[in-house]
C-alpha positions as CSV (number, residue, x, y, z in Angstrom):
1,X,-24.9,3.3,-21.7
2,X,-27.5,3.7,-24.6
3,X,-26.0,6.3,-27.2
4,X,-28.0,9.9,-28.1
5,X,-30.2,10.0,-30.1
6,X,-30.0,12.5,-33.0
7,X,-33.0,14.4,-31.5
8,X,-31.9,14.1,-28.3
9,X,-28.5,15.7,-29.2
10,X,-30.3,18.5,-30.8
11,X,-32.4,19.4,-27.7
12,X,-29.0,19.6,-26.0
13,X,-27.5,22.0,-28.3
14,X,-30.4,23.9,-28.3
15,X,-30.7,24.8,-24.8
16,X,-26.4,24.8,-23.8
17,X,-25.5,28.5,-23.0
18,X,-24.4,30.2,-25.8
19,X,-22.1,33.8,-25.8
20,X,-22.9,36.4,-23.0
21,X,-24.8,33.4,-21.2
22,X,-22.2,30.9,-21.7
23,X,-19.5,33.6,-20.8
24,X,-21.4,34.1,-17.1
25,X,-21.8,30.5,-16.8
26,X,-17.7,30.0,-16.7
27,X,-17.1,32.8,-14.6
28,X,-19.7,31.2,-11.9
29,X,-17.9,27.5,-12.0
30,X,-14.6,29.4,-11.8
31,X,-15.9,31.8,-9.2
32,X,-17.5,28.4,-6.9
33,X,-13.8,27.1,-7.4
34,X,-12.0,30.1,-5.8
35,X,-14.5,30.4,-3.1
36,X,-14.5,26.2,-2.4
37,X,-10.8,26.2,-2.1
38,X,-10.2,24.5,-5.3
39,X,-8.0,27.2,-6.5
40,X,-4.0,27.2,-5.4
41,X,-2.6,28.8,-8.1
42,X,-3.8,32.1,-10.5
43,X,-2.1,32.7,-14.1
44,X,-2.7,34.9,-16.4
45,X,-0.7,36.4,-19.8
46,X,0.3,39.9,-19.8
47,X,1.4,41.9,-22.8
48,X,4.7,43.3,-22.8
49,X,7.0,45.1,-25.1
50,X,9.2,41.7,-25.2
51,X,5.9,39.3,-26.0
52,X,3.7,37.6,-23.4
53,X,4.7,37.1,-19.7
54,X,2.8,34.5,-17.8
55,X,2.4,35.5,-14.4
56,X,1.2,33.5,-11.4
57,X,0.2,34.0,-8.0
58,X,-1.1,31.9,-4.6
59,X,-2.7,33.8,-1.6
60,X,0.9,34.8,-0.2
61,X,1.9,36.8,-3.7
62,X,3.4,36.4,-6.7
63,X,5.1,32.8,-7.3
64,X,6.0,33.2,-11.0
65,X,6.7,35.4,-13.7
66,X,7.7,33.6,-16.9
67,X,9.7,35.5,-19.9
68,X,8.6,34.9,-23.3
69,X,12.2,33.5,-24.1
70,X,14.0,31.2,-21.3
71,X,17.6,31.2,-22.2
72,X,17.1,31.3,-25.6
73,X,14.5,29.6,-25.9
74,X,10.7,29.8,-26.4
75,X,8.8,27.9,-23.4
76,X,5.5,26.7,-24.0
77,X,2.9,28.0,-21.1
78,X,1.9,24.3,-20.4
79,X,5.4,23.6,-19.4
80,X,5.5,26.3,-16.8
81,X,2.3,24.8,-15.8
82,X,3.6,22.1,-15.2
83,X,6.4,22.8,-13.3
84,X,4.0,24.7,-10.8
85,X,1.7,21.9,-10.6
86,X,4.8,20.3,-9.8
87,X,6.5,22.2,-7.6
88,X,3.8,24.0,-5.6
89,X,0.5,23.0,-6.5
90,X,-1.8,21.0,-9.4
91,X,-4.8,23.4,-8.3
92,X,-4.5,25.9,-11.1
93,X,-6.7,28.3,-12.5
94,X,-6.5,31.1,-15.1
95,X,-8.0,33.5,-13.6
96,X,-7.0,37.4,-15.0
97,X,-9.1,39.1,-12.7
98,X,-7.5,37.4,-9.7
99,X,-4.4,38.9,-10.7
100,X,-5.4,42.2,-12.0
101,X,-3.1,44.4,-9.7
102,X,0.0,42.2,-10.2
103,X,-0.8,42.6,-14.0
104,X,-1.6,46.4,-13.6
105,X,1.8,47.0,-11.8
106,X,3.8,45.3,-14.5
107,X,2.1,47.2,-17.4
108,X,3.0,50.3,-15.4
109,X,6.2,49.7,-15.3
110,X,6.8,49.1,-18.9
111,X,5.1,52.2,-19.6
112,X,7.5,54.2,-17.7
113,X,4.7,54.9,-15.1
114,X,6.1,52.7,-11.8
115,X,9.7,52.1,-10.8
116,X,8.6,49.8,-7.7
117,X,6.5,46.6,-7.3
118,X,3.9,46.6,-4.6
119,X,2.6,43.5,-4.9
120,X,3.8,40.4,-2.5
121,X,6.1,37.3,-3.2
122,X,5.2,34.2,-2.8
123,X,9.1,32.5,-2.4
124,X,8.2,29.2,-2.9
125,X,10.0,28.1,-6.0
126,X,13.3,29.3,-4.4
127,X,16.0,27.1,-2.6
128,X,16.3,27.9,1.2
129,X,19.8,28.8,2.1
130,X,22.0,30.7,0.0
131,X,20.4,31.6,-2.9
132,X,17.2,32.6,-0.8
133,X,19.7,34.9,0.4
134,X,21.1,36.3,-2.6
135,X,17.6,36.6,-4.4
136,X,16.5,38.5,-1.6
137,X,19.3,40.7,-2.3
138,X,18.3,40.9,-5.6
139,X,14.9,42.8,-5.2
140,X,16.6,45.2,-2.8
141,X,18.4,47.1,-6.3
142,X,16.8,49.8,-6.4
143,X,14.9,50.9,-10.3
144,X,18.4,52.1,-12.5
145,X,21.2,51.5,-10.3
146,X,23.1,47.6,-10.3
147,X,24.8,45.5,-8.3
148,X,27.9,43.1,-9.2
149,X,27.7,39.2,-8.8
150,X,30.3,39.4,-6.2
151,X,27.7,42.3,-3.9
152,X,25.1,40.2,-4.2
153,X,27.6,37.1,-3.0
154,X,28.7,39.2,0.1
155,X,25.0,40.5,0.6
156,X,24.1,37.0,1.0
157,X,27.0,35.9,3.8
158,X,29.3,34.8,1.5
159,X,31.8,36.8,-0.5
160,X,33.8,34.7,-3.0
161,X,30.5,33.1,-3.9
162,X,29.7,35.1,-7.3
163,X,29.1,32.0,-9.6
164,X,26.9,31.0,-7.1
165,X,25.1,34.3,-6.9
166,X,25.3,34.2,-10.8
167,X,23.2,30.9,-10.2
168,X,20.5,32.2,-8.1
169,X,19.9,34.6,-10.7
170,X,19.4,32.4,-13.6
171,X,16.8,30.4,-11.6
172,X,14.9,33.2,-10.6
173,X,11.3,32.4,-10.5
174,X,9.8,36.3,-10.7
175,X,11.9,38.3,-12.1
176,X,11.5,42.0,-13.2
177,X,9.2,42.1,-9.8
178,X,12.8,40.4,-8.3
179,X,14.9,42.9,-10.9
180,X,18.0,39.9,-11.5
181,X,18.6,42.1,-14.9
182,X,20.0,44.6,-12.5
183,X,23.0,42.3,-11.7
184,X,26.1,42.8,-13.7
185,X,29.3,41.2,-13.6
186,X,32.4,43.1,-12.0
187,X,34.8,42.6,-15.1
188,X,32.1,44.4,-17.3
189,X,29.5,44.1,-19.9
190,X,25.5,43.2,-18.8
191,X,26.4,39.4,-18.2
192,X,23.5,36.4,-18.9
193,X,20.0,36.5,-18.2
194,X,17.5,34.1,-19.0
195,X,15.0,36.3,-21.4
196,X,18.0,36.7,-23.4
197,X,21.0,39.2,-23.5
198,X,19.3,42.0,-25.7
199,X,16.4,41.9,-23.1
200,X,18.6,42.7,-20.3
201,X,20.4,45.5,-22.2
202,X,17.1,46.9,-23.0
203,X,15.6,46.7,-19.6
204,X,18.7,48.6,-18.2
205,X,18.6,50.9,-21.3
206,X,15.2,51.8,-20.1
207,X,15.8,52.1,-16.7
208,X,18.7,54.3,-17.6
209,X,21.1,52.2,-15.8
210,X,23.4,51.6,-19.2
């Protein structure tokens, strides 16, 4: 393959897309992508008073809502990436206007302005079987009230199973849209929760469940 020429490379610079035209030229590849079926998997960031979720969806809802901080943690967005690509699908796009209700609903509720999510769940990233169960549980609590490890356990078929249900919630894949900061332990205090201990105390704060 013969190499450019510098005037050749010039002409190509000259007439690539540039700003408003460059901007319409992306959203028409990614729009040919959704529409050829190229597209499993929509992310997009959203702002919140805690730093930037990552949120992601397929065509049955909502499979992934990523804290900022992950047990204490920061987690790079090309590791949650991954792990979809992974686990679900390597068709992924980031695509905000795809998800623009999910990511309305959630700025709604931290601005005091929803207390319920509308928006389907996509359960893929959760294990059949118990902790299906108990997660399902989970996004029954309703907005400022909280459950105990051991209700969740015996809303899922199986009473002296708290550590378990203690599990389930710390491998949540969506939570705040599946509220597992709503869970408490029965001897007291707020318990773990994988954006951290001072984000579950303020999420209760703010629900006025504290």
């Amino acid at each position: 393959m013969n190499a450019l020429t510098e005037k050749q490379l010039e002409k190509m610079l000259r007439q690539a897309p540039t700003g408003a035209d460059l901007d319409r030229a992306v959203e028409g590849l990614l729009g040919r992508a959704e529409r050829d079926g190229l597209v499993d998997i929509a992310y997009a960031g959203v702002d919140s008073p805690f730093g930037e979720l990552l949120i992601a969806r397929t065509d049955r809802g909502v499979v992934r809502v990523a804290l900022p901080t992950d047990r204490g943690r920061q987690r790079p967005r090309d590791e949650v990436l991954e792990e979809l690509a992974a686990r679900v699908s390597p068709r992924i796009l980031e695509s905000p206007k795809r998800l623009d209700e999910e990511r309305r609903e959630l700025e709604d509720y931290f601005e005091g302005r929803r207390q319920e999510f509308d928006v389907p769940v996509d359960w893929s990233l959760t294990s059949p079987g118990f902790r299906s169960r108990a997660l399902h549980a989970v996004a029954r609590i309703p907005y400022g009230r909280t459950k105990t490890y051991t209700e969740i356990a015996k809303a899922a078929g199986s009473p002296r199973a708290f550590r378990a249900a203690g599990t389930a919630c710390g491998y949540n894949p969506i939570p705040l849209i599946v509220p597992c900061h709503r869970v408490v332990p029965s001897s007291g205090g707020i318990g773990n929760y994988g954006g951290g201990p001072e984000m579950k105390r303020a999420l209760l704060g703010f629900e006025g469940a504290l």
